[in-house]
Biopython code that builds the backbone (N, CA, C, O; Angstrom):
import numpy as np
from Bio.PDB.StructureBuilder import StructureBuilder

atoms = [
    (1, "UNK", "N", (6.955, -7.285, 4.766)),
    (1, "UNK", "CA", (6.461, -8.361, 3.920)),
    (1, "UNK", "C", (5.218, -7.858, 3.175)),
    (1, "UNK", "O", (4.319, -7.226, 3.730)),
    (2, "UNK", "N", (5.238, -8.189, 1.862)),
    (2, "UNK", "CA", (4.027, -8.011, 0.971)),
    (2, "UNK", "C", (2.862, -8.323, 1.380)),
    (2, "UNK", "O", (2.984, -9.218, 2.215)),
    (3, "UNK", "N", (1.439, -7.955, 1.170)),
    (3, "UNK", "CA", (1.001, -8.875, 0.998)),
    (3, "UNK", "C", (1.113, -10.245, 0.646)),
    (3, "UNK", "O", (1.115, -11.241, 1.369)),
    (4, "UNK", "N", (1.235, -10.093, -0.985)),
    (4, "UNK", "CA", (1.254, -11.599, -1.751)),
    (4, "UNK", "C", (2.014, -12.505, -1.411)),
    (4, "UNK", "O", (1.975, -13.593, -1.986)),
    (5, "UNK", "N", (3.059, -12.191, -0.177)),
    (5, "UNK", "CA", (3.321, -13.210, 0.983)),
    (5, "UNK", "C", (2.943, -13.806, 1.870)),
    (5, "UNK", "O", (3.210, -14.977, 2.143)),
    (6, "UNK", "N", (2.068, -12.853, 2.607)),
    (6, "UNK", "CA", (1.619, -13.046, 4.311)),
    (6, "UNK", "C", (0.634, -14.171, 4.083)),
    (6, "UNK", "O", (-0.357, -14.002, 3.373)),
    (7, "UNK", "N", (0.904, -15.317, 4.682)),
    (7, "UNK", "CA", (-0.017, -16.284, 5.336)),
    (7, "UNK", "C", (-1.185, -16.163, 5.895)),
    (7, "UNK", "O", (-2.223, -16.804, 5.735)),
    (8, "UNK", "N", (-0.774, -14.784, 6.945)),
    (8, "UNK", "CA", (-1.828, -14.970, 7.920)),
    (8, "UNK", "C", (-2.319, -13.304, 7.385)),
    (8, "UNK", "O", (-1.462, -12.550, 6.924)),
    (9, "UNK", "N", (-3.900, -12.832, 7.526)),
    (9, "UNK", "CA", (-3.947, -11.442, 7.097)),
    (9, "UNK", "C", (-5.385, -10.941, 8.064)),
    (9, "UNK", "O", (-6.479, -11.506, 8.049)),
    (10, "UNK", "N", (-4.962, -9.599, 8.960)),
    (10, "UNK", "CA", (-5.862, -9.350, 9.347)),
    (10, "UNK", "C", (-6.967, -8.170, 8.660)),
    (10, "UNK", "O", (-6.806, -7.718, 7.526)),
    (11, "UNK", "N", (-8.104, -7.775, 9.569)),
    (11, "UNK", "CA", (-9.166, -7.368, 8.733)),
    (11, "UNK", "C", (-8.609, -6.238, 7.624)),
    (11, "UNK", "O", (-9.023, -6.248, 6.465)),
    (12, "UNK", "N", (-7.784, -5.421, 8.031)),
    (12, "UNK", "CA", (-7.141, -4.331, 7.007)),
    (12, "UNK", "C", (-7.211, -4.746, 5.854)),
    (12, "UNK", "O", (-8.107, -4.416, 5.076)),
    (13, "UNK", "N", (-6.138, -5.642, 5.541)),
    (13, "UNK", "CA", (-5.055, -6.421, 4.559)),
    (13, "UNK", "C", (-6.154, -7.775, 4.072)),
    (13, "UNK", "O", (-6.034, -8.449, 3.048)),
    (14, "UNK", "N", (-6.987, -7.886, 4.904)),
    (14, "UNK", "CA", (-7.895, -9.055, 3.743)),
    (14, "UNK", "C", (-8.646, -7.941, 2.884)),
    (14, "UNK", "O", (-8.573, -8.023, 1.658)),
    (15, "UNK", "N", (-9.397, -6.855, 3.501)),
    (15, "UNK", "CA", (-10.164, -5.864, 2.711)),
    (15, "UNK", "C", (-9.655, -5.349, 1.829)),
    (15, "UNK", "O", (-10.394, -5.050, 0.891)),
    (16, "UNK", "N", (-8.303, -5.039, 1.729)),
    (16, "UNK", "CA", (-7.242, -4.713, 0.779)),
    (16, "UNK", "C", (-7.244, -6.059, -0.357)),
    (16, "UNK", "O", (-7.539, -6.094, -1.551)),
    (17, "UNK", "N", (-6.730, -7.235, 0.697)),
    (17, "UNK", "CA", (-6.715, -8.482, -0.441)),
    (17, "UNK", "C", (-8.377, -8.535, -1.520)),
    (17, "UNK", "O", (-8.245, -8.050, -2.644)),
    (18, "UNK", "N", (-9.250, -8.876, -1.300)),
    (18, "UNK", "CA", (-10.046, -9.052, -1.423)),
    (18, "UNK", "C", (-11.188, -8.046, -2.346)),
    (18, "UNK", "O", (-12.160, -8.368, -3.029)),
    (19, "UNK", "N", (-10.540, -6.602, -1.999)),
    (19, "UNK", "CA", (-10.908, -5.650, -2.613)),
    (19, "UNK", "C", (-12.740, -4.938, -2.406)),
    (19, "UNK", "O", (-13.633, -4.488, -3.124)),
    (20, "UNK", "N", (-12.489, -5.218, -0.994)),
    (20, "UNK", "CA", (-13.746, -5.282, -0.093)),
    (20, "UNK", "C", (-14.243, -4.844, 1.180)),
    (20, "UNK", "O", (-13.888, -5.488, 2.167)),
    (21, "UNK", "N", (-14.949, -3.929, 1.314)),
    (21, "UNK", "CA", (-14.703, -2.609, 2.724)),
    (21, "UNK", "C", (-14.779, -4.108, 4.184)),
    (21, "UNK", "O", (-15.321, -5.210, 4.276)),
    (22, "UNK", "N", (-14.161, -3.510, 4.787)),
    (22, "UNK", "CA", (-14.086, -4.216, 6.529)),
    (22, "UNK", "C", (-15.582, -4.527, 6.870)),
    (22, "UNK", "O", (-15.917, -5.592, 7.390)),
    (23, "UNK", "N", (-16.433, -3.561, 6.555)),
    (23, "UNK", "CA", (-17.543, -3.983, 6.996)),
    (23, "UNK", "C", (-18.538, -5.269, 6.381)),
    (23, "UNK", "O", (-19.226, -6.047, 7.041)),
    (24, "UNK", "N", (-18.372, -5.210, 4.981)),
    (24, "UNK", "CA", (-18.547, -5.893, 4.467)),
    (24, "UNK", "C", (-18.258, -7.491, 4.858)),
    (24, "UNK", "O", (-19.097, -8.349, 5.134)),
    (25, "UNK", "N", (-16.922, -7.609, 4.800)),
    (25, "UNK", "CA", (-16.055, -8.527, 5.316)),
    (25, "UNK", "C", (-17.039, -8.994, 6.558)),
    (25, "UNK", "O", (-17.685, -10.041, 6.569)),
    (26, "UNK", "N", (-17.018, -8.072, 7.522)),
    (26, "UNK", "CA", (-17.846, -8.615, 8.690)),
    (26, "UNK", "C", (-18.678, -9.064, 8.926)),
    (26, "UNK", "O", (-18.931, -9.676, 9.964)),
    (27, "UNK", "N", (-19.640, -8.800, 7.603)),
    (27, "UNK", "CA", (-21.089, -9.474, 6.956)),
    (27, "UNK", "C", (-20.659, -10.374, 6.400)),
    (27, "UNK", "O", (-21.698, -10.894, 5.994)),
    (28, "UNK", "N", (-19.966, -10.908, 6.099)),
    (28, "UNK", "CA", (-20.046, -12.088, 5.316)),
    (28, "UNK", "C", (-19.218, -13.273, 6.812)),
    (28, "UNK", "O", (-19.636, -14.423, 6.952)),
    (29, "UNK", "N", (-18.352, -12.839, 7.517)),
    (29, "UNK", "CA", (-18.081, -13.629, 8.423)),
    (29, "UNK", "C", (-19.037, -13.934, 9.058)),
    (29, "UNK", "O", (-19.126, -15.118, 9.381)),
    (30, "UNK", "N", (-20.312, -12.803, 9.553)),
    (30, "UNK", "CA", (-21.338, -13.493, 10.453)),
    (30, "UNK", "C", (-22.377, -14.377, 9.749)),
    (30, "UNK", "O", (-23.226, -15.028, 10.358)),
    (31, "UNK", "N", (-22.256, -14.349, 8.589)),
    (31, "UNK", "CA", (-23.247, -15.079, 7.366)),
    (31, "UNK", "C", (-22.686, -16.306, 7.465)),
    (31, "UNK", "O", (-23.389, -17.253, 7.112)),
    (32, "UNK", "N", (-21.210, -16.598, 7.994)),
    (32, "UNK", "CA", (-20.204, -17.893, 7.435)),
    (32, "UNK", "C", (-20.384, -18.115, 6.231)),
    (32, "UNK", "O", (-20.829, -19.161, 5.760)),
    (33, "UNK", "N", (-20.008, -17.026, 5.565)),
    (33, "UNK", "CA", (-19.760, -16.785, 4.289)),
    (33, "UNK", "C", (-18.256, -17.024, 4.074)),
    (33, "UNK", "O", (-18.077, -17.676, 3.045)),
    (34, "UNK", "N", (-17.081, -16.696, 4.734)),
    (34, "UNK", "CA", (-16.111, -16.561, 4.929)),
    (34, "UNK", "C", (-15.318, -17.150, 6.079)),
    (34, "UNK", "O", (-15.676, -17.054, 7.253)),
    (35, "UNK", "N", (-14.159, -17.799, 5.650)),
    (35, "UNK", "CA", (-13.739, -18.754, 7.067)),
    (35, "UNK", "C", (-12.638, -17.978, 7.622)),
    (35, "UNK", "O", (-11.874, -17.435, 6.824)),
    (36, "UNK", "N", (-12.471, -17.866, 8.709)),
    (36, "UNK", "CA", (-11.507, -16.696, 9.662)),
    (36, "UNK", "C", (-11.566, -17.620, 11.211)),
    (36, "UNK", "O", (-12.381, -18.338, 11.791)),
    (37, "UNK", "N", (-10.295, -17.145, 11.425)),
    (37, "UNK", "CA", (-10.189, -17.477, 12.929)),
    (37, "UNK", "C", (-9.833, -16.209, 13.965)),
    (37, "UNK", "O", (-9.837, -15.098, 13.435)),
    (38, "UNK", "N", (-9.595, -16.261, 15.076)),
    (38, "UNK", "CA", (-9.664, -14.492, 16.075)),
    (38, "UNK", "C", (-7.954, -14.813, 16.625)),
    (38, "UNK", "O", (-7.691, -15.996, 16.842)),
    (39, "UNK", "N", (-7.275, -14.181, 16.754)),
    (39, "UNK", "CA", (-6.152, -13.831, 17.763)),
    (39, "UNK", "C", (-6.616, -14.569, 19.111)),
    (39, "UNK", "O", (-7.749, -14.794, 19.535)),
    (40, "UNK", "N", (-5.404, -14.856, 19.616)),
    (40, "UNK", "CA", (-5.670, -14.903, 20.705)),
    (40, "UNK", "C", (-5.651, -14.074, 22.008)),
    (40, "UNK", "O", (-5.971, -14.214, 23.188)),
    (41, "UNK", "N", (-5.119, -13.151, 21.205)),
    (41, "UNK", "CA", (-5.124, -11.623, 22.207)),
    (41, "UNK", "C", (-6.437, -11.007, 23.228)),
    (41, "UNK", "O", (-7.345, -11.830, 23.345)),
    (42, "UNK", "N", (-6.595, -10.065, 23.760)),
    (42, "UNK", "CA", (-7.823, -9.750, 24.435)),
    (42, "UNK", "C", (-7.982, -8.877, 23.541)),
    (42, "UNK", "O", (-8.666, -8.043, 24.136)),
    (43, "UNK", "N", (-7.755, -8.335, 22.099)),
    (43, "UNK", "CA", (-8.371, -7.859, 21.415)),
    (43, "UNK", "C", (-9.329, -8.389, 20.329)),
    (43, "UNK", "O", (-10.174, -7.778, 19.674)),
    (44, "UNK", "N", (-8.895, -9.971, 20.311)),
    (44, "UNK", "CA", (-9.285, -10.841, 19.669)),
    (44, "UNK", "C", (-9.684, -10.316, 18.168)),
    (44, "UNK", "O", (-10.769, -10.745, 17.775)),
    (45, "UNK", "N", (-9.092, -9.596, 17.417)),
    (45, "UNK", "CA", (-9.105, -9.417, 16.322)),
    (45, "UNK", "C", (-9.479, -10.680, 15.569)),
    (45, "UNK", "O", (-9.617, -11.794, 16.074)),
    (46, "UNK", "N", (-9.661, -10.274, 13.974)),
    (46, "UNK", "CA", (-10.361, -11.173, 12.850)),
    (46, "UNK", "C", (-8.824, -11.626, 11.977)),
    (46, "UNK", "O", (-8.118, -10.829, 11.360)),
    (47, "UNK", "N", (-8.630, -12.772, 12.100)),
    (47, "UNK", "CA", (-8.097, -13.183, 11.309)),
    (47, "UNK", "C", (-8.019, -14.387, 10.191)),
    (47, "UNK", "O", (-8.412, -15.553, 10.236)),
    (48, "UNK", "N", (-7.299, -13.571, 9.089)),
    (48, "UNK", "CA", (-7.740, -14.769, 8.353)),
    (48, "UNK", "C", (-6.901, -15.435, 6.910)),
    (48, "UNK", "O", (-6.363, -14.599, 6.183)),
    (49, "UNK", "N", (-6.810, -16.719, 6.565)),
    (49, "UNK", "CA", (-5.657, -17.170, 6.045)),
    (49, "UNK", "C", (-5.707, -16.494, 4.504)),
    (49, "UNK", "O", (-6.742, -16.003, 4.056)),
    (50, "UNK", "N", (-4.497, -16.536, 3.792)),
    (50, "UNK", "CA", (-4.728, -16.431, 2.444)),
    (50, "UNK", "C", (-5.805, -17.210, 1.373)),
    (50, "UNK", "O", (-6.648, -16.869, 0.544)),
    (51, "UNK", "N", (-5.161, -18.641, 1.993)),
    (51, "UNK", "CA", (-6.001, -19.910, 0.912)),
    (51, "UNK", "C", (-7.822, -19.447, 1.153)),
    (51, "UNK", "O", (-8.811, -19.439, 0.420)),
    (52, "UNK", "N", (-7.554, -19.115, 2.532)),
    (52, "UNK", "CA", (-9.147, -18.885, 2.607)),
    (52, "UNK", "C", (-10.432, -17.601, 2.183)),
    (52, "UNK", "O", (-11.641, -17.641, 1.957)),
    (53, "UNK", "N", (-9.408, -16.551, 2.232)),
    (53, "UNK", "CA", (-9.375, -15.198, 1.047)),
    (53, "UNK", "C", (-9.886, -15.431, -0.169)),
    (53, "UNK", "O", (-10.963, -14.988, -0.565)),
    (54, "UNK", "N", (-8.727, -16.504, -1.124)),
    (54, "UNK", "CA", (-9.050, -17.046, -2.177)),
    (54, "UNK", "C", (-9.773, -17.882, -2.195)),
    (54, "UNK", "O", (-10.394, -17.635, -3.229)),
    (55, "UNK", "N", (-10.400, -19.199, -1.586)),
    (55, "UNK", "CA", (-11.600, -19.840, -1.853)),
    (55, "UNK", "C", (-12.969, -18.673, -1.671)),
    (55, "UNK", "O", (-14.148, -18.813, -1.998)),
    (56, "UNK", "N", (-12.552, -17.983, -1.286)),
    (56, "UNK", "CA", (-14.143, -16.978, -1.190)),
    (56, "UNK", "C", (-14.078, -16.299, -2.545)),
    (56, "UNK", "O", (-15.148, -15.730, -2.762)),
    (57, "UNK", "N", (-13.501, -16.202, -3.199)),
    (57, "UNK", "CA", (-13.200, -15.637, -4.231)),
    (57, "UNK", "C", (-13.365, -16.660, -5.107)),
    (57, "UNK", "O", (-14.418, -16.873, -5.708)),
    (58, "UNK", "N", (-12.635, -17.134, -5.182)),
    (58, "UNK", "CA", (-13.160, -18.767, -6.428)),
    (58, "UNK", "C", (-14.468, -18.985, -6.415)),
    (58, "UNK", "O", (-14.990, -19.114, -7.522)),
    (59, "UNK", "N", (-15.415, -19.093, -5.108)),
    (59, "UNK", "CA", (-16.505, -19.681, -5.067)),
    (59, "UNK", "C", (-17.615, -18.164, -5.408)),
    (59, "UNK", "O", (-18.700, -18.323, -5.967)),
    (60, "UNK", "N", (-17.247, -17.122, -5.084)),
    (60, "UNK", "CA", (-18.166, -16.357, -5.646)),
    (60, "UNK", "C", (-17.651, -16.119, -7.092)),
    (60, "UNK", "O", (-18.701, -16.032, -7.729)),
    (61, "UNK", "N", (-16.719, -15.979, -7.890)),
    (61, "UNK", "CA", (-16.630, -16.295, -9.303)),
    (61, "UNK", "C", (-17.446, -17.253, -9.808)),
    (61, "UNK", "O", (-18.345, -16.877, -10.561)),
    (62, "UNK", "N", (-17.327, -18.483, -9.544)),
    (62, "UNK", "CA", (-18.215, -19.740, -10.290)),
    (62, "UNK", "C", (-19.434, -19.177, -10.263)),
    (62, "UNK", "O", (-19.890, -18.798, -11.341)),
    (63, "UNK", "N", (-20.400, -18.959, -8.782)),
    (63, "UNK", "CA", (-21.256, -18.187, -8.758)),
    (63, "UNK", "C", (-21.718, -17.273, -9.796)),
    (63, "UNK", "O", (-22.721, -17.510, -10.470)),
    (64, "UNK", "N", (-21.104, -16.386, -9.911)),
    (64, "UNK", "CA", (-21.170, -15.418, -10.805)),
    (64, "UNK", "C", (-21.055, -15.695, -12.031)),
    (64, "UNK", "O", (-21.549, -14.794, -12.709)),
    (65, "UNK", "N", (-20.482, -16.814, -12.850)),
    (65, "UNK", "CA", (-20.476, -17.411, -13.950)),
    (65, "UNK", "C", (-21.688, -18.324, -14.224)),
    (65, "UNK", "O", (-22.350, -18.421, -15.257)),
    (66, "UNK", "N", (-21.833, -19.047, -12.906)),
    (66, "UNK", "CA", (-22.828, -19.911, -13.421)),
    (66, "UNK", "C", (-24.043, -19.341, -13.575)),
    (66, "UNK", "O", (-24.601, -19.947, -14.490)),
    (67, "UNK", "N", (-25.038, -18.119, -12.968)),
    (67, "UNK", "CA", (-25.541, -17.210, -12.580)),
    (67, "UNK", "C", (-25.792, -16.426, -14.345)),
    (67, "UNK", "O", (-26.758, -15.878, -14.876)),
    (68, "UNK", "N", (-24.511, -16.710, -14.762)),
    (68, "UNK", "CA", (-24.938, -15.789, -15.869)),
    (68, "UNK", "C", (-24.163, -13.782, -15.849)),
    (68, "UNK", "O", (-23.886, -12.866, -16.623)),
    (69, "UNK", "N", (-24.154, -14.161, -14.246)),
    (69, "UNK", "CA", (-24.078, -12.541, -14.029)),
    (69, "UNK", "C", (-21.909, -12.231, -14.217)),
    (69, "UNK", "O", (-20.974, -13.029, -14.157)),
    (70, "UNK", "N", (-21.944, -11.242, -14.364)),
    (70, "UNK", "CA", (-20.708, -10.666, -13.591)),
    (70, "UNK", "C", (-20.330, -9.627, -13.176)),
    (70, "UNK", "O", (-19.195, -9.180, -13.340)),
    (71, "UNK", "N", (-21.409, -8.989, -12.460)),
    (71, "UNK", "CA", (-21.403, -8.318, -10.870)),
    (71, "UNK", "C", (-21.605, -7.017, -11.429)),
    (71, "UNK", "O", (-21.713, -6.074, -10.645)),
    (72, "UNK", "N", (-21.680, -6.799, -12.781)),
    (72, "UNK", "CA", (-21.859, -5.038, -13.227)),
    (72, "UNK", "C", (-23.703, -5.280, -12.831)),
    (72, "UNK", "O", (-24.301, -6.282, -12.440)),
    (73, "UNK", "N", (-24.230, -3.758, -13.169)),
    (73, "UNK", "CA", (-25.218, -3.874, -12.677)),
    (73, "UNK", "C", (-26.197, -3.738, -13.757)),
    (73, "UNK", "O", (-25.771, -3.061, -14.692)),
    (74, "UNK", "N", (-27.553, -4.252, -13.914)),
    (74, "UNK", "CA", (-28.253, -3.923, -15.472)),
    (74, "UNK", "C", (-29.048, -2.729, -15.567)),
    (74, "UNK", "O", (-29.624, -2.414, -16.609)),
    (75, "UNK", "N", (-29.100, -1.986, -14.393)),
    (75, "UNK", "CA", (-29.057, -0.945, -14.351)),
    (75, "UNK", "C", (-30.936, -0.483, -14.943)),
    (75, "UNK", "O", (-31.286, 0.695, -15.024)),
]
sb = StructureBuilder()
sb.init_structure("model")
sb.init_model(0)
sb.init_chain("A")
sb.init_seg("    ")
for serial, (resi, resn, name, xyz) in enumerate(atoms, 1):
    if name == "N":
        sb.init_residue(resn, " ", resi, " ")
    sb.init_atom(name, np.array(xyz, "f"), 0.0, 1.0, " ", f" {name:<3s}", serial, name[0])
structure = sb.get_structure()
């Protein structure tokens, strides 16, 4: 299955979705920047939905529009 299918996406495949290193990702989950839920495994991995991928994305766009900015740098 594709991505642009999967429902459910763990840390790999959101960093992939998202276009955003794992670590990163991990900073923004402990910020609750980002909404994710864990496996229930004893590895308890990061998981996390599509819709919720994309609201982090919508909401840092507006951001970034309203801001004025769009994320290049002025160097």
């Amino acid at each position: 299955m594709t991505l642009e299918h999967k429902t459910w996406m763990n840390l790999n495949e959101a960093s992939a979705h998202l276009s955003l290193s794992q670590s990163f990702i991990r900073r923004l989950v402990s910020e609750g920047e980002i909404e994710y839920t864990r496996s229930s495994s004893q590895s308890s991995k990061l998981l996390f939905k599509r819709e919720w991928l994309d609201a982090y994305l919508e909401a840092r766009m507006s951001t970034l529009k309203s801001t004025g900015r769009n994320g290049a740098s002025n160097g």
